[in-house]
C-alpha positions in Angstrom: 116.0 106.9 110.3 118.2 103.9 110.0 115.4 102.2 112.2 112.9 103.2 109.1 115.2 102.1 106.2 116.0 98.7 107.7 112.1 97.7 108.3 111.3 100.1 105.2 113.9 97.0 103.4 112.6 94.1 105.1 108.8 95.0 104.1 109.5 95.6 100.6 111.9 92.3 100.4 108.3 90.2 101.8 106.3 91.8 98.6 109.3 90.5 96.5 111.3 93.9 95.9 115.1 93.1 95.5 117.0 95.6 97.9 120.3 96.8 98.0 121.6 99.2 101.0 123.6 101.2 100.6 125.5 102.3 103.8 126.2 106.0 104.3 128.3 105.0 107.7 130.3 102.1 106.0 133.2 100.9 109.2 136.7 103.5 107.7 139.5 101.0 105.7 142.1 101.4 107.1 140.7 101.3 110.5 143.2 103.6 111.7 141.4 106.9 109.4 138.3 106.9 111.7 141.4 108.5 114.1 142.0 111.3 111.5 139.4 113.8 112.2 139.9 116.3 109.4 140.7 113.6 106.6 138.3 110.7 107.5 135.2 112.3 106.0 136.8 112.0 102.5 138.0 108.1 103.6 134.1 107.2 103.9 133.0 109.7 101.0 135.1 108.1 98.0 134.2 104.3 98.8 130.3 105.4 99.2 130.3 107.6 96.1 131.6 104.7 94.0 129.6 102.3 95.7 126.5 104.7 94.1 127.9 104.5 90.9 128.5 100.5 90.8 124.7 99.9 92.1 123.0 102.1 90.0 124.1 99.6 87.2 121.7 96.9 88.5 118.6 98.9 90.1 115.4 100.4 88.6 114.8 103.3 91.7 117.1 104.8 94.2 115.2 105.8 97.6 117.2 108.0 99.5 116.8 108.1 103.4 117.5 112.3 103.3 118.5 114.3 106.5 119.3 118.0 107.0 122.9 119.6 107.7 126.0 117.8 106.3 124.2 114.5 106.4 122.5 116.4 103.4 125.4 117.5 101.6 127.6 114.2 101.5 125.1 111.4 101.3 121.8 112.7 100.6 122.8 114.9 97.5 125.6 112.6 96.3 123.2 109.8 95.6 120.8 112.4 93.5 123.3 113.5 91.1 125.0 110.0 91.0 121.6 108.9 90.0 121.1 111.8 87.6 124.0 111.0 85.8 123.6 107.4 85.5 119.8 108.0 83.9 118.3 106.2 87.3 115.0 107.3 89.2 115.5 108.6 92.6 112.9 109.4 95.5 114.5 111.2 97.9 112.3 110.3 101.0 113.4 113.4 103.4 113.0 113.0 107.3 114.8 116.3 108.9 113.0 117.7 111.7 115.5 120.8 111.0 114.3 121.4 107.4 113.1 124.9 108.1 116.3 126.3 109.5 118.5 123.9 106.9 116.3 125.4 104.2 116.6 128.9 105.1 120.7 128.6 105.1 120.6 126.3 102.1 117.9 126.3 100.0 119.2 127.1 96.8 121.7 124.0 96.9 119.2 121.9 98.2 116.2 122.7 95.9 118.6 122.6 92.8 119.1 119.4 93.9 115.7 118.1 94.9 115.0 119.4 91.0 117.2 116.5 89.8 115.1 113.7 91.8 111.7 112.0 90.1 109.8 112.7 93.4 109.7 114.0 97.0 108.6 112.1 99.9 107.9 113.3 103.0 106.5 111.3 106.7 104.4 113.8 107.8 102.0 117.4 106.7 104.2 119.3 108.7 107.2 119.0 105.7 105.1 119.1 103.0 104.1 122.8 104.7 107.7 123.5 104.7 109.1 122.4 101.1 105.4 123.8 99.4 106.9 127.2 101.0 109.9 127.1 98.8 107.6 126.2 95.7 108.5 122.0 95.8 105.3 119.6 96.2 105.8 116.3 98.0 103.9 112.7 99.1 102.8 112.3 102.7 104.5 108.7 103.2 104.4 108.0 106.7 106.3 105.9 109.3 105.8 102.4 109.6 105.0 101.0 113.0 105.1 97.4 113.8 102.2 96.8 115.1 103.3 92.9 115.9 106.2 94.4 118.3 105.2 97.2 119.6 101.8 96.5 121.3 99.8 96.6 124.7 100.9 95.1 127.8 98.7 92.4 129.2 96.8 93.2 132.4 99.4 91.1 134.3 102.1 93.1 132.5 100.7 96.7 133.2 103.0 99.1 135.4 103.1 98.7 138.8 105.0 102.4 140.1 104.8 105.1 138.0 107.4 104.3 135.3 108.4 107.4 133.1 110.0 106.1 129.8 112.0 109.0 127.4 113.2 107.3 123.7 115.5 109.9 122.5 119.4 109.9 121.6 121.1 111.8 124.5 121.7 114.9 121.7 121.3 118.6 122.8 117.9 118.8 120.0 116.1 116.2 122.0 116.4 118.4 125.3 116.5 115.6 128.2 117.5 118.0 130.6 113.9 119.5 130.9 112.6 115.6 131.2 114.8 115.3 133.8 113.6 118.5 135.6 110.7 117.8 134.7 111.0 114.2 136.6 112.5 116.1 139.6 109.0 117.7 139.9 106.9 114.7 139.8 108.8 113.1 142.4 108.1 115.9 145.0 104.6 114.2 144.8 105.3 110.9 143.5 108.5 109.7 145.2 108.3 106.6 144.5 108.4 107.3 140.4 111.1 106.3 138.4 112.8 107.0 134.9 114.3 104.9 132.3 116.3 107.1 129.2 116.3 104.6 126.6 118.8 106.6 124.2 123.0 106.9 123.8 125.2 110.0 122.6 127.2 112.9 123.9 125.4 114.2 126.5 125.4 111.0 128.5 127.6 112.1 130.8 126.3 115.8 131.6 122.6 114.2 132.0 124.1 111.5 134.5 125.4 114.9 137.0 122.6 116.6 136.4 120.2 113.8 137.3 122.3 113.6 140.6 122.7 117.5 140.9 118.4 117.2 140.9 118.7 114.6 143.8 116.8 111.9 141.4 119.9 109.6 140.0 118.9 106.6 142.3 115.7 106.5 140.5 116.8 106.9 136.6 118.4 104.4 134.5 120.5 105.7 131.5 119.4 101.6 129.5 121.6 102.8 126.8 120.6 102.4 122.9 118.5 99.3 123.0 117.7 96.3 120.1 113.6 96.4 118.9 112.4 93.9 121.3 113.8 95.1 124.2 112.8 98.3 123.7 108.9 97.2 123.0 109.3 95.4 126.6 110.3 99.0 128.2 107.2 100.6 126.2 105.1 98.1 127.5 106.6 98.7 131.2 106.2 102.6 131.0 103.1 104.6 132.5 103.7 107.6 130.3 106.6 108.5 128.0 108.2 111.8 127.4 109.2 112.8 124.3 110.9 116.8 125.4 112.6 117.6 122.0 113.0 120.6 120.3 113.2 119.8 117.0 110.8 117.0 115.7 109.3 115.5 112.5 107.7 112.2 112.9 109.3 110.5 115.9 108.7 106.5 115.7 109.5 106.9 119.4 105.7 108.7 120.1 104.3 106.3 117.7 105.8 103.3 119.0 105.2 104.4 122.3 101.3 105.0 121.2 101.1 101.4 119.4 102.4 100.1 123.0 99.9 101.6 125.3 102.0 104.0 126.9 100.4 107.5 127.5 102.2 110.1 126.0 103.4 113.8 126.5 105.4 115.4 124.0 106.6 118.7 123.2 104.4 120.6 120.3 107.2 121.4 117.9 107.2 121.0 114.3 105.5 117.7 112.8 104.2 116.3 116.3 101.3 118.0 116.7 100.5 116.1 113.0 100.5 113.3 115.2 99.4 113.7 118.1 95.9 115.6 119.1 96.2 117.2 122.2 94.1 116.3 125.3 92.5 113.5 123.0 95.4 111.0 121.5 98.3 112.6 124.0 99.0 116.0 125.8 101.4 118.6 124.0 103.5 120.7 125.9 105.6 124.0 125.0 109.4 123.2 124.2 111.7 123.9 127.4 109.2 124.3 130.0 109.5 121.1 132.4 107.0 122.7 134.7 104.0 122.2 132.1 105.8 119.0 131.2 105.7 117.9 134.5 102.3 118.9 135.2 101.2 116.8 132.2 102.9 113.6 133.3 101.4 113.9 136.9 97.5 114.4 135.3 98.7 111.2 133.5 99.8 109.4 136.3 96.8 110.4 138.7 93.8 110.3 136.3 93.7 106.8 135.4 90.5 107.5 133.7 91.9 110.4 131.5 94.4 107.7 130.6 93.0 104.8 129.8 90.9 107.5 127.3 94.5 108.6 125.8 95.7 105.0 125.7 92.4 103.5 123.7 92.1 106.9 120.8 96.0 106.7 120.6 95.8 103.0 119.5 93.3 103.6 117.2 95.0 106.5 115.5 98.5 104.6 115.6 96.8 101.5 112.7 97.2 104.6 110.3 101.0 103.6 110.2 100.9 99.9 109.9 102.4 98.3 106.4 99.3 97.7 105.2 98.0 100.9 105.4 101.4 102.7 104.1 102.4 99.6 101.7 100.0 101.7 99.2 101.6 104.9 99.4 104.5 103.6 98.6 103.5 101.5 95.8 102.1 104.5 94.5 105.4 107.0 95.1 107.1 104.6 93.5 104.9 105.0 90.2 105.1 108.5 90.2 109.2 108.5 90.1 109.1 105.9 87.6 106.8 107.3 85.2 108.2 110.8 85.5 109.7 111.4 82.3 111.7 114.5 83.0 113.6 113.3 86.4 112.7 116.2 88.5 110.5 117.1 91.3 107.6 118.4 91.2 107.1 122.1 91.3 104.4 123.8 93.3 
């Protein structure tokens, strides 16, 4: 998300927008408070609240990056009723792949909420299913992928060994442990196949003993969270990349991962399968099961044929989320908040 909002900002900035962020994860002042586990929250809640307030003095339209869970409840739904009070239009552009469960704990403090904004927008069919369920219409706004950095390798820069790429934060939702399993498999056959986890967070350490527990830690590389360029180059690199969550929406990683060439297999869980056509743009696999998974990866890797026919549809399908393509939406969201004369969503 914070990969969307800062390329979401730089595109409008080149069709002459003025933009103002807003940071939800401002560093704590004192720096001593990030220490303070129980109290910090309220140390970065105050200074963003008032920031709200201060900017809404000098803007025509909030856009409001919107996740599920707490990330909801103090930054999300803050910056709606800010905006409400200071007579501003909002478009709260939601992204959680955990809307359904979120919703089903939370929905009446969430929809009373979403009532307050001009207009909904949502990356992908797969969450305009789940708000039209609970009686809220939204805009399909996809991702933007930039199709300048993220595209094919040359023919001198194609893989060499098989080169299995995952893009996902090392979080329990995105499920690397199956990847790696799943990798442990492939190598049976393939030994000479190795893994790069392009990704940082909690779980670094139990995925580093569990690659060795799998006897396949000389071949993977925990690369750490890595800058746009670099991580085009490791696209570029990979002969198919894994995407094993549990929980998905849109995830730039697949689409990045298509606009680079890279074969992909991916989990079918919630707004993937929007994405990605199975057997014909990429191969979809069920959640948790690193035998399919595997077996997937190792068609990739032996059918070059059947991959080259992946790589050249997914290319094709990936200029759907390219600015120009997506600049209209937006242009056209953007009307729709501005012109809504009562300042609430949409009801189905």
């Amino acid at each position: 998300m914070a990969n969307q909002t800062r390329q979401l900002g730089e595109l409008l900035r080149g069709e002459g927008a003025q933009i103002t962020f807003v940071q939800v994860n401002a560093p704590y002042w004192p720096q001593w408070v990030g220490r303070l586990r129980g109290a910090r929250a309220i140390f970065r809640f105050l200074p963003y609240v008032v920031r709200l307030w201060r900017v809404a003095d000098r803007v025509d339209l909030f856009h409001i990056m919107a996740n599920s869970g707490w990330s909801w409840h103090l930054y999300a739904a803050p910056a709606v009723w800010v905006c409400r009070m200071r007579g501003v239009c909002t478009v709260v552009n939601y992204r959680g792949g955990e809307a359904e469960m979120f919703l089903a704990r939370s929905a009446r403090t969430v929809l009373s909420t979403l009532r307050n904004a001009n207009a909904l927008a949502v990356p992908s069919g797969f969450l305009q299913r789940v708000f039209g369920e609970w009686g809220i219409l939204s805009e399909v706004v996809p991702n933007i992928v930039d199709l300048d950095r993220f595209r094919p390798a040359s023919a001198r820069q194609g893989p060499g060994i098989a080169h299995i790429v995952v893009a996902r934060a090392l979080e329990p939702i995105y499920d690397i442990p199956t990847a790696l399993r799943a990798f442990s498999l492939v190598r049976m056959e393939i030994p000479d196949a190795r893994m790069s986890l392009a990704g940082s967070g909690p779980e670094r350490d139990k995925l580093v003993s569990l690659a060795r527990d799998l006897g396949v830690a000389e071949a993977v590389t925990f690369c750490g969270s890595l800058e746009r360029d670099a991580m085009a180059e490791l696209y570029r690199s990979a002969s198919v990349v894994i995407n094993p969550s549990r929980v998905d929406n849109m995830p730039n990683s697949v689409l990045e991962a298509m606009a680079s060439g890279a074969p992909v297999v991916s989990t079918n869980v919630g707004g993937v399968p929007f994405i990605l056509e199975d057997g014909v743009t990429g191969l979809l696999v069920p959640a948790g099961d690193h035998t399919a998974m595997a077996d997937a990866v190792k068609r990739v890797l032996r059918e070059s044929n059947f991959a080259h026919r992946l790589r050249d549809t997914a290319l094709r399908e990936v200029q759907k989320y390219a600015w120009p393509r997506v600049r209209q939406r937006w242009i056209d969201v953007y009307a729709l908040a501005l012109s809504d004369p009562r300042g609430e969503a949409r009801a189905a």
